[in-house]
LUMDOLUM-443155 format. One line per 2 residues: number of its first residue (from 1); for each residue x negated, y negated, z of N, C-alpha, C, O. Coordinates in nm, 4 decimals. Layout:
REM residues N
NUM) X:Y:Z:X:Y:Z:X:Y:Z:X:Y:Z; ...
REM end
This chain:
REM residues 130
1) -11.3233:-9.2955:5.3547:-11.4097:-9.3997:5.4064:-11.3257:-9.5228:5.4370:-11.2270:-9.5484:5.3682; -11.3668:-9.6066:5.5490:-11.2679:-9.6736:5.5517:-11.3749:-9.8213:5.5420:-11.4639:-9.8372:5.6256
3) -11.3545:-9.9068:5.4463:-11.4038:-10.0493:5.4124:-11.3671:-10.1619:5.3522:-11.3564:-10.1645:5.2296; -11.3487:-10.2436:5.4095:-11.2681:-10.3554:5.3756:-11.3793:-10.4666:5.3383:-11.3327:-10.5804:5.3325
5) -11.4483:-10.4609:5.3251:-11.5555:-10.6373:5.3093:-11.6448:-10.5572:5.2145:-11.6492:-10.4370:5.1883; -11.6969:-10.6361:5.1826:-11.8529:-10.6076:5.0717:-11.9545:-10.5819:5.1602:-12.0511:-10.5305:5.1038
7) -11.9688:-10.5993:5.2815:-12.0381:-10.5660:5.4092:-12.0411:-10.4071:5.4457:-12.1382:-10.3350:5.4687; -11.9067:-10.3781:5.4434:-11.8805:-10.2352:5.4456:-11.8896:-10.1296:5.3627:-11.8726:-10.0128:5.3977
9) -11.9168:-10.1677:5.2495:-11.9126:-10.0822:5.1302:-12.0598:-10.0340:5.1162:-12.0478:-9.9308:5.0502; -12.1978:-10.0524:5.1429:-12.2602:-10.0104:5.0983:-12.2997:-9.8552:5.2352:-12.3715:-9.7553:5.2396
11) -12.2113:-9.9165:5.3121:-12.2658:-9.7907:5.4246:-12.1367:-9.6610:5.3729:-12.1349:-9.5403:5.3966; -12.0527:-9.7355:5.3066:-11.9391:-9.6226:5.2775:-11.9533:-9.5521:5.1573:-11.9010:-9.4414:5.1444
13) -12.0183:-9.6041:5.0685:-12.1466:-9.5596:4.9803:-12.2103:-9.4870:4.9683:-12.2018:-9.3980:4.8838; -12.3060:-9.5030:5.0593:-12.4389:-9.4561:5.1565:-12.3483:-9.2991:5.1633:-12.3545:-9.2045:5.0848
15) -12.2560:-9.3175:5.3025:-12.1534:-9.1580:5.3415:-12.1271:-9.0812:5.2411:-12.1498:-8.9603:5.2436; -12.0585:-9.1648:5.1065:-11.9922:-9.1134:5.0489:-12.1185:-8.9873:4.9688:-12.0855:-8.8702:4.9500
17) -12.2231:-9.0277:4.9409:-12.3423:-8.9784:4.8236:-12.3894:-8.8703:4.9481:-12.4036:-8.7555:4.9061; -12.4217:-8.8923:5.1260:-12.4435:-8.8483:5.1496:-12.3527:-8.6809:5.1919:-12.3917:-8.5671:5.2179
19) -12.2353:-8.7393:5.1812:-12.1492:-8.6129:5.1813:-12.1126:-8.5078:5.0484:-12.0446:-8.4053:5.0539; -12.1772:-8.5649:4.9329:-12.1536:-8.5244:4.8468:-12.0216:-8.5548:4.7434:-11.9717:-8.4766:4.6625
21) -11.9939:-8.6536:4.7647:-11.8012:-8.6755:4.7559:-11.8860:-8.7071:4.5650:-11.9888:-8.7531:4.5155; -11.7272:-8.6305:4.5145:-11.7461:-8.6377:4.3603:-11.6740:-8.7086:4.3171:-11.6462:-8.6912:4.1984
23) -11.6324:-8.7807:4.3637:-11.5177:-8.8756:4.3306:-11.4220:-9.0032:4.4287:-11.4030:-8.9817:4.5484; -11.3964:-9.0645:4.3973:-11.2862:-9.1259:4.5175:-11.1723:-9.2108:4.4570:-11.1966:-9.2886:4.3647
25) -11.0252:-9.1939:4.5175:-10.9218:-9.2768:4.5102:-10.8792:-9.3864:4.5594:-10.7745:-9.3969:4.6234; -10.9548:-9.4747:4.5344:-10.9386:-9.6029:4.6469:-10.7681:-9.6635:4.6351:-10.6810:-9.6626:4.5481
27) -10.7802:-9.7111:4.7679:-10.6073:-9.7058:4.8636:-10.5692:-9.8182:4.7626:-10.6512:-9.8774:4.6924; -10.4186:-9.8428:4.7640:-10.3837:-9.9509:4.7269:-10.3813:-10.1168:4.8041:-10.2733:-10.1730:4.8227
29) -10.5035:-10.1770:4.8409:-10.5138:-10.2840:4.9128:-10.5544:-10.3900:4.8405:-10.6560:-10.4106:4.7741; -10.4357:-10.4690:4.8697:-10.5046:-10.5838:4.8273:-10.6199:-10.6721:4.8489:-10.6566:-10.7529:4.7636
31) -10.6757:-10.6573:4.9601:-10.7615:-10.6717:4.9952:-10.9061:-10.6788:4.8996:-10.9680:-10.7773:4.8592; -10.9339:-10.5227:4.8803:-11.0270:-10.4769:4.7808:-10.9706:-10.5512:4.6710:-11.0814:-10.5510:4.6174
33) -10.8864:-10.6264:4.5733:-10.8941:-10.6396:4.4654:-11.0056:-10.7724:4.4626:-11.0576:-10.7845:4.3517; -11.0429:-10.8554:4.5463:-11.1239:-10.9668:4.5721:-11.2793:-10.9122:4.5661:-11.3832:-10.9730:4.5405
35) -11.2526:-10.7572:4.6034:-11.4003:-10.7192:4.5936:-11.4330:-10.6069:4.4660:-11.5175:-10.5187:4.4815; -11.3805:-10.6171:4.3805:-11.3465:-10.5441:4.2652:-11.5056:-10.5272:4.2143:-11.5394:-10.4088:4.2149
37) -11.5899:-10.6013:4.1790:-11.6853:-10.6141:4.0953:-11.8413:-10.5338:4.1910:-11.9386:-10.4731:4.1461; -11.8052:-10.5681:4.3236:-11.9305:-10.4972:4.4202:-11.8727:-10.3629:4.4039:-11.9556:-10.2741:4.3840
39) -11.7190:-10.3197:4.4088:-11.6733:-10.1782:4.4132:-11.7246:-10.1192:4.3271:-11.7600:-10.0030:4.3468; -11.7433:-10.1785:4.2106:-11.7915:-10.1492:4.0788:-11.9317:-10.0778:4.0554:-11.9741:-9.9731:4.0066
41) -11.9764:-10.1842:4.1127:-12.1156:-10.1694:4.1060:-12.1681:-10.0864:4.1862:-12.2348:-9.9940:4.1398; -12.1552:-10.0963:4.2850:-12.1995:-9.9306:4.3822:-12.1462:-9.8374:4.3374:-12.2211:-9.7398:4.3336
43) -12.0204:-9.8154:4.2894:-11.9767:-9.6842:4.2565:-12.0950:-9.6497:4.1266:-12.1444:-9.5372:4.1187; -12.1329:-9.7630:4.0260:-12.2110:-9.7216:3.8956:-12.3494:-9.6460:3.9842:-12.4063:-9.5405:3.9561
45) -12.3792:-9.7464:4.1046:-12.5624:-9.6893:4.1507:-12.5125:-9.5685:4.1925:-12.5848:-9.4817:4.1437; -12.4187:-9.5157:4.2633:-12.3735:-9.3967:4.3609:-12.3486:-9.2502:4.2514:-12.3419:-9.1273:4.2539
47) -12.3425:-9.3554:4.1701:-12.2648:-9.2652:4.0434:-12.1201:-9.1826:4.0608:-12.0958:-9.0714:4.0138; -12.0250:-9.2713:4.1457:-11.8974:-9.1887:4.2324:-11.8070:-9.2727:4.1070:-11.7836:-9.3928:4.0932
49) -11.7762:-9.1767:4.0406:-11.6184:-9.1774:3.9930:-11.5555:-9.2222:4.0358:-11.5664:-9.1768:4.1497; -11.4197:-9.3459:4.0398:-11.3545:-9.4459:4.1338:-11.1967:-9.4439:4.0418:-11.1712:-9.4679:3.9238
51) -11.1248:-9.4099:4.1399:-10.9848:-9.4352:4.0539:-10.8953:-9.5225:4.1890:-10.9003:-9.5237:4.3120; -10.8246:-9.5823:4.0935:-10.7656:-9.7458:4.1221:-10.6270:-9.7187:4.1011:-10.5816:-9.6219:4.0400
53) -10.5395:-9.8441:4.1758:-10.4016:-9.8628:4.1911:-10.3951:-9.9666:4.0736:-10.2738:-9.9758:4.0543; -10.4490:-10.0387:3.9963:-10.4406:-10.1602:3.9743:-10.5909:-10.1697:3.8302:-10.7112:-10.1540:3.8511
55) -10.5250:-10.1984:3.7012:-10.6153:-10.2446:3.6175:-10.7306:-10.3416:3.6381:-10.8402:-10.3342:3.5826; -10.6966:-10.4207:3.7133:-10.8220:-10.5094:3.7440:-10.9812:-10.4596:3.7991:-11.0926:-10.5100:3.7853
57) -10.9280:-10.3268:3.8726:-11.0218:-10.2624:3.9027:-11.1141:-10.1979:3.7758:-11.2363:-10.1877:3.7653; -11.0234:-10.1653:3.6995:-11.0918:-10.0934:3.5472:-11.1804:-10.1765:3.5210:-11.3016:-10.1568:3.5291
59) -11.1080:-10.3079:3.4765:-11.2325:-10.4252:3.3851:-11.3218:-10.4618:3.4494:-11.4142:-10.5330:3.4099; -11.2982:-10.3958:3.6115:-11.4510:-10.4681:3.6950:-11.5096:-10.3539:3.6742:-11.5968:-10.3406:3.7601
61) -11.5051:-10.2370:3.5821:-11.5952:-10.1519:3.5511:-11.5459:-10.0194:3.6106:-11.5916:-9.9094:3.5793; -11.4304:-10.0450:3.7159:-11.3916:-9.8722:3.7914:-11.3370:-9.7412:3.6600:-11.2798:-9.7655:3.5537
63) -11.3714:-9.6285:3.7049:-11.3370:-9.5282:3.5988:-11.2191:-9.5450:3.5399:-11.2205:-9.5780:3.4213; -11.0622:-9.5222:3.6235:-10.9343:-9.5642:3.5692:-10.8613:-9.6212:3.6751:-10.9190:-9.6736:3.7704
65) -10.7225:-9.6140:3.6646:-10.6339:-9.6782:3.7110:-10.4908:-9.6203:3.7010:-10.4447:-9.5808:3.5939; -10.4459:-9.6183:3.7782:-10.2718:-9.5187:3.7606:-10.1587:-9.6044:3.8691:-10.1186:-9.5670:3.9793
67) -10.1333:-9.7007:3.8120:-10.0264:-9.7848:3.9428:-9.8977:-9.8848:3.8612:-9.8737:-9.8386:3.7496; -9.8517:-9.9528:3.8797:-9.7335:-10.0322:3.8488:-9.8019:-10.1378:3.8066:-9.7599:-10.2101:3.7163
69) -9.9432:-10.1615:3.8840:-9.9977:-10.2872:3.8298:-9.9674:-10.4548:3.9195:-9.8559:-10.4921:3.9557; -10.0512:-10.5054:3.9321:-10.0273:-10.6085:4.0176:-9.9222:-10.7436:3.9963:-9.8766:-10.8199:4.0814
71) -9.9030:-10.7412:3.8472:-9.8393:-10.8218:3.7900:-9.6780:-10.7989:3.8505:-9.6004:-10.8745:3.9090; -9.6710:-10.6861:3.8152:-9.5210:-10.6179:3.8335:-9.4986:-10.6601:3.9524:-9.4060:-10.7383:3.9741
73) -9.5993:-10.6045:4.0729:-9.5922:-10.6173:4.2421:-9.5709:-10.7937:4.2757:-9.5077:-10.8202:4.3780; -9.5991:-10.8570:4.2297:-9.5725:-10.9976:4.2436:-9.4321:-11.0681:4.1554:-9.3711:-11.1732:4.1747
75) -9.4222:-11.0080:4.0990:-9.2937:-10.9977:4.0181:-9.1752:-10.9897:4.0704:-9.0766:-11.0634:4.0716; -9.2084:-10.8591:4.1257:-9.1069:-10.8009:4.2489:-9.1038:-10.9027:4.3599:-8.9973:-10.9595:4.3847
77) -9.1995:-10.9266:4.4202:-9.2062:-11.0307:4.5699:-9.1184:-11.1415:4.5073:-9.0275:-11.1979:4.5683; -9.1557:-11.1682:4.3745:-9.0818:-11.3576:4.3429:-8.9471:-11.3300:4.3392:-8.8726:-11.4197:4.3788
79) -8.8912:-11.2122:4.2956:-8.7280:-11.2055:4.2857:-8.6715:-11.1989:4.4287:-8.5669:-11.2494:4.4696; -8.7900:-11.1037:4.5168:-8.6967:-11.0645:4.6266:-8.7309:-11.2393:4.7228:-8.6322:-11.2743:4.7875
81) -8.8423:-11.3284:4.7314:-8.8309:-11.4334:4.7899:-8.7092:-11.5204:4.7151:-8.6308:-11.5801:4.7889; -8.6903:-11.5294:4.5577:-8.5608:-11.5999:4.5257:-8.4050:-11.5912:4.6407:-8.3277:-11.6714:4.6932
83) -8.4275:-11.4191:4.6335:-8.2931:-11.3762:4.6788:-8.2435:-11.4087:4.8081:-8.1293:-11.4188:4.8529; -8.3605:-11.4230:4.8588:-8.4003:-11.4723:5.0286:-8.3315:-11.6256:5.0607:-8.2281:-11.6575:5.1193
85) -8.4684:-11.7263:4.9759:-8.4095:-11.8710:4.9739:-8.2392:-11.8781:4.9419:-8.1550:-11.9436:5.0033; -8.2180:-11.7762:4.8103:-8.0176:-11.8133:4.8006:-7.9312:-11.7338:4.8908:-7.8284:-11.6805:4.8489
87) -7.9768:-11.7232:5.0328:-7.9416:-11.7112:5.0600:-7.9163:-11.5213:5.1492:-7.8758:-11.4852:5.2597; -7.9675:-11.4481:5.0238:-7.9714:-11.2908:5.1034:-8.0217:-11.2525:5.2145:-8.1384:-11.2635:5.2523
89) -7.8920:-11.1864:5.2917:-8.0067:-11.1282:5.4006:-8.1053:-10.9992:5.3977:-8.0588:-10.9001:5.3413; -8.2475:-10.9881:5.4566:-8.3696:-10.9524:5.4336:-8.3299:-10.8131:5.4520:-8.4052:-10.7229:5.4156
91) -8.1772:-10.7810:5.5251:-8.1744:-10.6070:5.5372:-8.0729:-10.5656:5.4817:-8.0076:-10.4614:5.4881; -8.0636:-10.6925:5.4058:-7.9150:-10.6469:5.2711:-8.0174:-10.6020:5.1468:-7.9729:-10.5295:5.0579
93) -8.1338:-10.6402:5.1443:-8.2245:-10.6100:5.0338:-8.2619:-10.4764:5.0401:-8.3217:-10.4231:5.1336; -8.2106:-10.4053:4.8992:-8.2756:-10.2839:4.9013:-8.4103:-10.2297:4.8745:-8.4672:-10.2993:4.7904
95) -8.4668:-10.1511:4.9072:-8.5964:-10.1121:4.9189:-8.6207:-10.0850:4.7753:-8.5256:-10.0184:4.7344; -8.7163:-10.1101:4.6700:-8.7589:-10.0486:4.5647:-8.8779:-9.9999:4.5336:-8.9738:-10.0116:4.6098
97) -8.8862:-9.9230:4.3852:-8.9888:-9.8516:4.4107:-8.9996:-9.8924:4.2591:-8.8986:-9.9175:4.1934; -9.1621:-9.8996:4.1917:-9.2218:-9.9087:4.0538:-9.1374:-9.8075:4.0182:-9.1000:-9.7182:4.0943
99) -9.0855:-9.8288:3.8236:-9.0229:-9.7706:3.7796:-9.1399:-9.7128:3.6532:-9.1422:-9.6054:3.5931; -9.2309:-9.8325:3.6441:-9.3683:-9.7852:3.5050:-9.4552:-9.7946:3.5594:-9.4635:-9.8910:3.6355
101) -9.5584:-9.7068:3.5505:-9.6957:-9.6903:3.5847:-9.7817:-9.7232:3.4582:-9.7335:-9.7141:3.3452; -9.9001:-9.7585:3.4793:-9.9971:-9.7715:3.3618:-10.0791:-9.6533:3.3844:-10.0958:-9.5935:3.4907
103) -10.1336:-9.6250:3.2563:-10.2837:-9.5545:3.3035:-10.4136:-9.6002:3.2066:-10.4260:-9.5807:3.0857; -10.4913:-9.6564:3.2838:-10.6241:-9.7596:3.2242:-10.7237:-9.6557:3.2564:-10.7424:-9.5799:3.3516
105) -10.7979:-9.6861:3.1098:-10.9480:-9.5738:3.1363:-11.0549:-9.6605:3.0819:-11.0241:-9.7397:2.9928; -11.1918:-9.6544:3.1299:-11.2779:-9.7139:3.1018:-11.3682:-9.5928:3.0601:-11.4338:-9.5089:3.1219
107) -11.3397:-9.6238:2.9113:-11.4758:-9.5005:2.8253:-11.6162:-9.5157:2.8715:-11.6853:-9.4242:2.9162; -11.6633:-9.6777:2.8522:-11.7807:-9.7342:2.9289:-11.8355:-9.7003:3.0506:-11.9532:-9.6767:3.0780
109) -11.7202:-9.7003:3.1330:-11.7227:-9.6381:3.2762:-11.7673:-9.4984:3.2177:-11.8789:-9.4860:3.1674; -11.6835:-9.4000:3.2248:-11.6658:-9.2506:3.1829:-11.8241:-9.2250:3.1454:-11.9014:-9.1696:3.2234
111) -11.8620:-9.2738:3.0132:-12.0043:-9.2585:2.9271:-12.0871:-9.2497:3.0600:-12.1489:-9.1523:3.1028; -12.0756:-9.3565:3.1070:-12.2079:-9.4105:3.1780:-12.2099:-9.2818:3.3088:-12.3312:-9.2720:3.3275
113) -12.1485:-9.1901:3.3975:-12.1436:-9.1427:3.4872:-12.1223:-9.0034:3.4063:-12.1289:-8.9008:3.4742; -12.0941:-8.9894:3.2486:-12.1327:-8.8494:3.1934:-12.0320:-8.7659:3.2431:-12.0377:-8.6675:3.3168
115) -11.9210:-8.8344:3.1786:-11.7222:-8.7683:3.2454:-11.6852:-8.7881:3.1160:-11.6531:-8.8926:3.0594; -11.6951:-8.6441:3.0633:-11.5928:-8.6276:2.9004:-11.4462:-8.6693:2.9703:-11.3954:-8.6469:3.0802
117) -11.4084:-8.7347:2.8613:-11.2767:-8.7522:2.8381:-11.2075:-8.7323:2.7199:-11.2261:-8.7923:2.6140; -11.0722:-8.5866:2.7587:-11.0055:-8.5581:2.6433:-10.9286:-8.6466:2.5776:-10.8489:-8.7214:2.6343
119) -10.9591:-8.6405:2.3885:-10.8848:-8.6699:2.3776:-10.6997:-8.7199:2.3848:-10.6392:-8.8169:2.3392; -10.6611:-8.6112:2.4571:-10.5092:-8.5778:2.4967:-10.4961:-8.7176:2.5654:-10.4253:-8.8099:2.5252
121) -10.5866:-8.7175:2.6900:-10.5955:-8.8082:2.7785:-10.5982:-8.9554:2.7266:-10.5257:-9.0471:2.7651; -10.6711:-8.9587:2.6559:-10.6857:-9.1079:2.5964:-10.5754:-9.1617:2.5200:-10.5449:-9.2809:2.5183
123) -10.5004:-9.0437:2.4395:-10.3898:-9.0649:2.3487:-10.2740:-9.1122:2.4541:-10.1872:-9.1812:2.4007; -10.2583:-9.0907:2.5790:-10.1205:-9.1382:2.6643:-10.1696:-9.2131:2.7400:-10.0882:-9.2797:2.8040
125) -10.3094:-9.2369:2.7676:-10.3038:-9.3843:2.8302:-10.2763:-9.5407:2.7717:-10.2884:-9.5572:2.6503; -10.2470:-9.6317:2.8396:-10.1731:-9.6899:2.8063:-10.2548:-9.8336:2.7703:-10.2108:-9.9366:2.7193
127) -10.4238:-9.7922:2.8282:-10.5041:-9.9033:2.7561:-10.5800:-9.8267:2.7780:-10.5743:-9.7595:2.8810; -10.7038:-9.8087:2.6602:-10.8868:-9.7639:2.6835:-10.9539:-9.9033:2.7145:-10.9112:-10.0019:2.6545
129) -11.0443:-9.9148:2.7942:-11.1570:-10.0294:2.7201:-11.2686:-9.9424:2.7319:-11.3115:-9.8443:2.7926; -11.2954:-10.0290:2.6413:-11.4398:-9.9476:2.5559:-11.5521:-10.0127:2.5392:-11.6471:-9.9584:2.4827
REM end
């Protein structure tokens, strides 16, 4: 589905329940993190399982989360703009890639949409909220 505004989401919604979709991986955009809490909430009425790039999505209620995390991603931008201002050039900079991933689960989430979650699972993620 493709939706970018809180405008768009309830017709992508709408598709998603009407196609039957059991689940969805929403993209890594920053964009959506501004709309975290409507994502939330339709996914709870739709009852669609929602997995995320980014924890923030969890605490706005999404099922989990499996990414580097946004903190890190801005982290990264501030070193590579340092390197810039002293001077580096932009194609002397090497390309990198997340070295830690998180994985965030929302039991609350899980309960509420009636998605056991194994123990195994819970033991290596790297935060529950509950």
């Amino acid at each position: 589905m493709n939706a970018k505004t809180e405008r768009d989401f309830n017709a992508a919604f709408t598709a998603m329940t009407d196609q039957h979709v059991g689940a969805a991986l929403v993209a890594s955009d920053p964009i959506l993190l501004s709309e975290r809490v409507a994502m939330a909430q339709l996914a709870a009425q739709h009852a669609i399982p929602m997995v995320h790039f980014a924890r923030e999505f969890v605490v706005a209620g999404g099922l989990a989360s499996y990414g580097s995390g946004i903190t890190g991603m801005y982290h990264q931008a501030g070193i590579y703009c340092g390197r810039i201002l002293k001077g580096a050039k932009v194609d002397d900079l090497p390309v990198q890639q997340p070295i830690k991933f998180d994985l965030i689960i929302n039991l609350k989430t899980a309960k509420a949409l009636s998605i056991p979650v194994p123990p195994s699972l819970i033991a290596i993620a790297d935060e529950v909220i509950e």
